[in-house]
C-alpha positions in Angstrom: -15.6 3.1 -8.4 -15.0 1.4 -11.8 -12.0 -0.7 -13.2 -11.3 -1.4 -16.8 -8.4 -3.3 -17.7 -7.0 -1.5 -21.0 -3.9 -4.0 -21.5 -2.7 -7.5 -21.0 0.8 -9.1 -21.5 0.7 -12.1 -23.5 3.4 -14.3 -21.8 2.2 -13.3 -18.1 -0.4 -12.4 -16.0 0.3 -8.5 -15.9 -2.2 -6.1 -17.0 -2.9 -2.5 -16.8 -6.2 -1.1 -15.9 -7.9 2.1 -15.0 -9.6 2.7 -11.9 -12.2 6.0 -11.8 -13.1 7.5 -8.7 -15.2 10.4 -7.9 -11.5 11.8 -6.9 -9.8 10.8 -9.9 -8.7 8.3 -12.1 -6.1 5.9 -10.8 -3.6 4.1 -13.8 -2.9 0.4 -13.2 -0.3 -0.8 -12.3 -0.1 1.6 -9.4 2.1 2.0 -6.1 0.3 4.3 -3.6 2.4 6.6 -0.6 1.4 6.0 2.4 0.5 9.1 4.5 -0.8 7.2 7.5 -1.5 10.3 9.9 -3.0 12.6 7.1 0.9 13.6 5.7 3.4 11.5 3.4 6.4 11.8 5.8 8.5 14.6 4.6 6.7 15.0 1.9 4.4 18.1 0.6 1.7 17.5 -1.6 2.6 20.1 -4.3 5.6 17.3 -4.9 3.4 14.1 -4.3 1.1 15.6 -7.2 3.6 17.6 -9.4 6.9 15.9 -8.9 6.3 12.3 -7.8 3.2 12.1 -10.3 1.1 10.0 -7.1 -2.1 9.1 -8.1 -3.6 8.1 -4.9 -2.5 7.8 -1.4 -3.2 6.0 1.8 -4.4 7.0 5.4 -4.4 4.7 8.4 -7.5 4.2 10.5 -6.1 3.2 13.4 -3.8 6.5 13.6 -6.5 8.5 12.1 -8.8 7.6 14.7 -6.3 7.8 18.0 -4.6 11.3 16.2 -6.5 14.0 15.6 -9.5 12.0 15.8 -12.9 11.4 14.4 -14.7 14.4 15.6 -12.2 16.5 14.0 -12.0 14.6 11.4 -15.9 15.2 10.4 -16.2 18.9 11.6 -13.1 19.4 8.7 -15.9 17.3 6.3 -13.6 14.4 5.9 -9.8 14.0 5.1 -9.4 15.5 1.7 -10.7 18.9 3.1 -8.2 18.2 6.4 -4.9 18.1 5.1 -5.6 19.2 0.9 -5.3 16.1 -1.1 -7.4 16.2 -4.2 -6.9 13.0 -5.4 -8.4 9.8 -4.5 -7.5 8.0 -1.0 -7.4 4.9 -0.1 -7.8 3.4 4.2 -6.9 0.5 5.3 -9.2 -0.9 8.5 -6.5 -0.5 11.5 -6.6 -4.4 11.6 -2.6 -4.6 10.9 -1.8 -1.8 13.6 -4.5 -3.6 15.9 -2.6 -6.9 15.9 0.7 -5.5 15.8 0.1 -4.8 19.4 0.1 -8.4 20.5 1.0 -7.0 24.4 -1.8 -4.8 24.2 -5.2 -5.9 22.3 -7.5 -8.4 23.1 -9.4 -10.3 20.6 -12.9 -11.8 20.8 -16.0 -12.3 18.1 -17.3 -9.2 18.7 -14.3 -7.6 17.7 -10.6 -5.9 19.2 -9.8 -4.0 22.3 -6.6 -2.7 22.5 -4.6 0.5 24.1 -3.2 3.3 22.0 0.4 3.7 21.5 -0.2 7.1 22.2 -1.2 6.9 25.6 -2.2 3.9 26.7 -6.0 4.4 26.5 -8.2 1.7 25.9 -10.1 1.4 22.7 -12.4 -1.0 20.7 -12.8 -1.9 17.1 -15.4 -4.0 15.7 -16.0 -4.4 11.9 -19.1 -2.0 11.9 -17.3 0.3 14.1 -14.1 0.8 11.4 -16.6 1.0 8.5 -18.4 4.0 10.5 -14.7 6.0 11.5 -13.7 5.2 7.3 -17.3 7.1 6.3 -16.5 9.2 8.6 -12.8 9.7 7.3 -14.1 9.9 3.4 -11.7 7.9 1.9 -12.6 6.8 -1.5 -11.6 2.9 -1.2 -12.1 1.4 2.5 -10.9 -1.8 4.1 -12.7 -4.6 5.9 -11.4 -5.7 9.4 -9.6 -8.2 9.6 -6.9 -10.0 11.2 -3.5 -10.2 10.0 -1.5 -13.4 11.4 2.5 -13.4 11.5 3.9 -15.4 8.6 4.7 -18.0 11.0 1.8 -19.0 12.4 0.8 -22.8 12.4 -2.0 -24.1 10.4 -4.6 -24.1 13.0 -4.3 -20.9 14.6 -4.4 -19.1 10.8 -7.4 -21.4 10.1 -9.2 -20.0 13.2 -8.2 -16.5 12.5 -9.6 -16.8 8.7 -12.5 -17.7 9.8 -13.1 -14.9 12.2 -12.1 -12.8 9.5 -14.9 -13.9 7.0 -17.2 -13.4 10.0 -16.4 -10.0 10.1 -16.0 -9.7 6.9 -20.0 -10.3 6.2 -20.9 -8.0 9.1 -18.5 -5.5 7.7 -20.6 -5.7 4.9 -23.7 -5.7 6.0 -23.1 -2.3 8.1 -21.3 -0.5 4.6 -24.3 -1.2 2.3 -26.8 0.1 5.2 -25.2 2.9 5.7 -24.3 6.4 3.7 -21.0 8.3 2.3 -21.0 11.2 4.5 -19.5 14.5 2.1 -21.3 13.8 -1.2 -19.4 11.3 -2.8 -19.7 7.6 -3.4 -17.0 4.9 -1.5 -16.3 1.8 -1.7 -15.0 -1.6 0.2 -12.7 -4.4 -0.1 -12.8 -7.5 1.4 -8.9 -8.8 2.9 -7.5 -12.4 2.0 -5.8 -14.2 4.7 -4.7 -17.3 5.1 -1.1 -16.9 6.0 1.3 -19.0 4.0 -1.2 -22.3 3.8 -2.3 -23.1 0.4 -5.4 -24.5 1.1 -6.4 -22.0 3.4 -5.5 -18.9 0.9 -8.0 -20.9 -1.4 -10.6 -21.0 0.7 -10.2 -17.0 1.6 -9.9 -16.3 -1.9 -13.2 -18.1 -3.1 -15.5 -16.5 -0.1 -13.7 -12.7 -0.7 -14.9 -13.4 -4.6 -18.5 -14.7 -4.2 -18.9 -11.1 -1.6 -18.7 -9.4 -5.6 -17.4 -6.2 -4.6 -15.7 -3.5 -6.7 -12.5 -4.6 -5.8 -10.3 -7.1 -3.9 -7.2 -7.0 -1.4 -4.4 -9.6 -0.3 -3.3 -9.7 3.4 -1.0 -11.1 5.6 2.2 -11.4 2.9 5.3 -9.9 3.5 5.0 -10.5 7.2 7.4 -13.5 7.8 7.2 -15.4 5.5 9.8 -16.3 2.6 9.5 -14.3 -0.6 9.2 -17.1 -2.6 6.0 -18.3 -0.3 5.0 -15.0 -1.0 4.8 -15.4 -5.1 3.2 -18.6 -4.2 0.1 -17.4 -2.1 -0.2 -14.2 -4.9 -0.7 -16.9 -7.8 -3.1 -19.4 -6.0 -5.2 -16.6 -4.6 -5.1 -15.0 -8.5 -6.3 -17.3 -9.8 -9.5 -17.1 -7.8 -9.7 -13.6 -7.7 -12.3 -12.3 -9.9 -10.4 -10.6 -13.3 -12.2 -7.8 -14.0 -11.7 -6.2 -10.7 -8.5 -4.7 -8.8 -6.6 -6.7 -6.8 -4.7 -4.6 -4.1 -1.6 -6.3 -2.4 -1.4 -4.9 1.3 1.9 -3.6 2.5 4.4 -4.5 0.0 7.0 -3.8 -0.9 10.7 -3.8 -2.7 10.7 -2.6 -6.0 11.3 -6.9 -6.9 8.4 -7.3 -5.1 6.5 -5.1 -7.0 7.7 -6.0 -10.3 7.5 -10.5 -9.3 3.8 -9.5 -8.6 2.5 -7.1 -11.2 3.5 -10.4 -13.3 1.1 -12.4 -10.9 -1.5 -10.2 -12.0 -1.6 -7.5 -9.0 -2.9 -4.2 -9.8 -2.3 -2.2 -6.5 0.6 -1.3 -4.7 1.8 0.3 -1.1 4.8 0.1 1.7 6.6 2.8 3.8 9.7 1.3 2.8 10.2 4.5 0.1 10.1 6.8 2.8 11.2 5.2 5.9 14.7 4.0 4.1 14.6 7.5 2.6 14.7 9.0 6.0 17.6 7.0 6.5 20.1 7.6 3.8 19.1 4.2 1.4 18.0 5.3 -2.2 16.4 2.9 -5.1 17.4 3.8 -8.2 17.5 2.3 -11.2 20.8 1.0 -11.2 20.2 -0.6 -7.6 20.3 0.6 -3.6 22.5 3.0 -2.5 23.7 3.8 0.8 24.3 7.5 0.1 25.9 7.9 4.0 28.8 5.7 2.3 32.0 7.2 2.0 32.0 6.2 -1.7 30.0 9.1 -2.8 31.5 11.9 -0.7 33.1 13.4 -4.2 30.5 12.1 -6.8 28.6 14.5 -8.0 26.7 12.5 -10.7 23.0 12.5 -10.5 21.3 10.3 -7.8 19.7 8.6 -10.3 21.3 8.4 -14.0 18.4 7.5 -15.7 16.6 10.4 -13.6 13.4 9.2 -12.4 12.6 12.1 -10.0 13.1 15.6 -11.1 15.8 15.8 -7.8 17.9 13.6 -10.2 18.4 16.6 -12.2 18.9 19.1 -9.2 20.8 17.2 -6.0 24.3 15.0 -6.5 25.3 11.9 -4.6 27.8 14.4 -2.9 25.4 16.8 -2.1 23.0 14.5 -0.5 25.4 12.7 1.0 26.6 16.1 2.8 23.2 16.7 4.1 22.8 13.3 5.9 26.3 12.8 7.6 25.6 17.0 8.7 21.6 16.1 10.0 19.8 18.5 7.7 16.3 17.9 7.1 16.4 18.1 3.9 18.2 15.4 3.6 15.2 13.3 4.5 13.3 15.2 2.0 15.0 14.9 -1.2 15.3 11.1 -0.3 11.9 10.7 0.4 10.9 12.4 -2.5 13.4 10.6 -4.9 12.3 7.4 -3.8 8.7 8.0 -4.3 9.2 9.2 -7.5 11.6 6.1 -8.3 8.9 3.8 -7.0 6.0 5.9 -9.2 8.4 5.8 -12.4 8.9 1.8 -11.8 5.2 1.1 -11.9 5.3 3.5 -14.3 7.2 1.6 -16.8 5.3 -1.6 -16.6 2.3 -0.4 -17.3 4.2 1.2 -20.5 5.6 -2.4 -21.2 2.3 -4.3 -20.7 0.9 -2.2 -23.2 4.1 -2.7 -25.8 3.7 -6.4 -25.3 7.1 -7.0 -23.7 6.8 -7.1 -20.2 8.1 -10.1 -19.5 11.5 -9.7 -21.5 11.8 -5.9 -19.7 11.3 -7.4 -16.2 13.5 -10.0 -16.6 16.9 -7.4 -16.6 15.2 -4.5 -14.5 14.8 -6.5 -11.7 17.8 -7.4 -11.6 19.3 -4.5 -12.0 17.0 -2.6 -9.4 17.6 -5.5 -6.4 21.9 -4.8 -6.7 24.1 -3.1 -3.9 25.8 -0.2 -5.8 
């Protein structure tokens, strides 16, 4: 994998890049759907490629893994030949899913047991372990293991767990450069900042994640708790560590003023469910602001869902019409809003790469995020 940045905004830190992948190249700023068992939900990939203009997308290890499993996984020669994505893919390491099941995992040095959602199995994860089922799943970027600490945790306990995570952060490493891409093409691996919400702490994470040197870098644990304006914070100390001339992925997040607040910070790298879970149920982004299309407000308005029509459904489905479908529990309901907010989300990222390379970021973010954070 290789990044070049191609444009920088004079009043901020926002730049657009290019990253190149044996998959595909990947333009900077970028938001990336997240298909976390092997599908976008609702979502074909004929529209994620054509229609929503995705450049990359993400699988989940810790689904992947539990459902359909490795061994399937590898007798199909890795994900892209298993569910038909062409383009590049991106893993994260399970750590998030792992520690999300606080009743059910059990952490130690050597790594995480826990028991599958599924059916209650037990399982273990280490940090060679993930690297092996991420070979073994073939996606282009992998994750390290780490562990991801609620936005509320108290300085020693996110101390302790930053630690453990550099730990397995160098054995993480150790295990990917001694061992082999398994279909043919090259992969690579990105260390995790944590750190939770604590200055010092996010310092110290982001100076050992930059002396590892590798290809590109992500930021953990924000967005989990924490006030948003804690948030900006951590992005801008931990930025200004962060080595320049390599991606810098922000894990998990998140509203479209999220998105644009940090692609100002200097964040490259982009991905959250919220598109397509509030899709599923009946909110929209647009660039006018949020709608609640199950609102009786839109039963007779037949404009576009999106004036400024940022998905090609803009052109083809009214408020009325989509509105119809959710209060009557169509599926396609689901669909078109998944697919509309995708694209809104791709369009958005979009546009500020457009305006980092005009030189007027700044000024343009100022009034679209605004404008995209209202209650229509």
């Amino acid at each position: 994998m290789t990044f070049e940045i191609q444009y920088t905004d004079s009043t901020s830190n926002a730049r657009a890049g290019k990253i190149i992948t044996n998959h595909g190249v990947i333009e900077t700023p970028i938001f990336m759907p997240v298909g976390t068992v092997a599908s976008v939900k609702a979502v074909h990939f004929h529209e994620l490629k054509d229609d929503i203009k995705a450049q990359i997308i993400l699988g989940n290890t810790y689904h992947l893994y539990l459902r359909p499993g490795i061994d399937t996984l590898e007798r199909a020669g890795g994900l892209h030949k298993f569910n038909g994505w062409e383009g590049p893919i991106l893993t994260d390491s399970g750590g998030f899913q792992v520690f999300s099941l606080s009743e059910n995992r059990k952490l130690k040095e050597e790594g995480a047991t826990f028991r599958s959602h599924i059916d209650g199995s037990k399982h273990f994860f280490t940090p060679e372990n993930v690297v092996d089922i991420q070979r073994t799943i073939g996606a282009d970027i992998t994750m390290a293991f780490d562990e991801c600490t609620p936005g509320t945790s108290d300085y020693q306990y996110a101390k302790k767990s930053m630690e453990m995570t550099h730990r397995w952060l160098e054995r993480g490493l150790k295990h990917f450069d001694v061992t082999e891409p398994k279909y043919g093409y090259s992969q690579t691996f990105f260390p995790i900042v944590q750190g939770c919400v604590y200055p010092d702490l996010r310092r110290q994470s982001a100076e050992f994640i930059a002396a590892q040197q590798r290809d590109g870098n992500a930021i953990g644990g924000l967005a989990v708790g924490e006030p948003t304006e804690k948030m900006y914070e951590m992005i801008e100390i931990v930025n200004e560590i962060l080595p320049k001339d390599k991606p810098r992925y922000l894990m998990g997040v998140g509203t479209p003023q999220n998105i644009l607040e940090s692609i100002e910070r200097g964040i490259d790298m982009f991905d959250c469910v919220m598109p397509t879970r509030n899709g599923r149920n009946g909110m929209l982004f647009t660039s006018l602001g949020i709608i609640n299309i199950r609102n009786e407000k839109w039963k007779n308005d037949f404009s576009p869902l999106d004036e400024y029509g940022t998905s090609y459904v803009d052109s083809t489905y009214s408020k009325a019409y989509l509105r119809h479908l959710f209060i009557s529990s169509e599926l396609l309901a689901m669909q078109i809003a998944s697919i509309h907010n995708l694209a809104f989300y791709l369009w958005l990222v979009g546009e500020a790469r457009k305006h980092i390379q005009a030189g007027d970021f700044s000024i343009w973010k100022k009034g679209i995020v605004e404008q995209v954070g209202r209650r229509l």
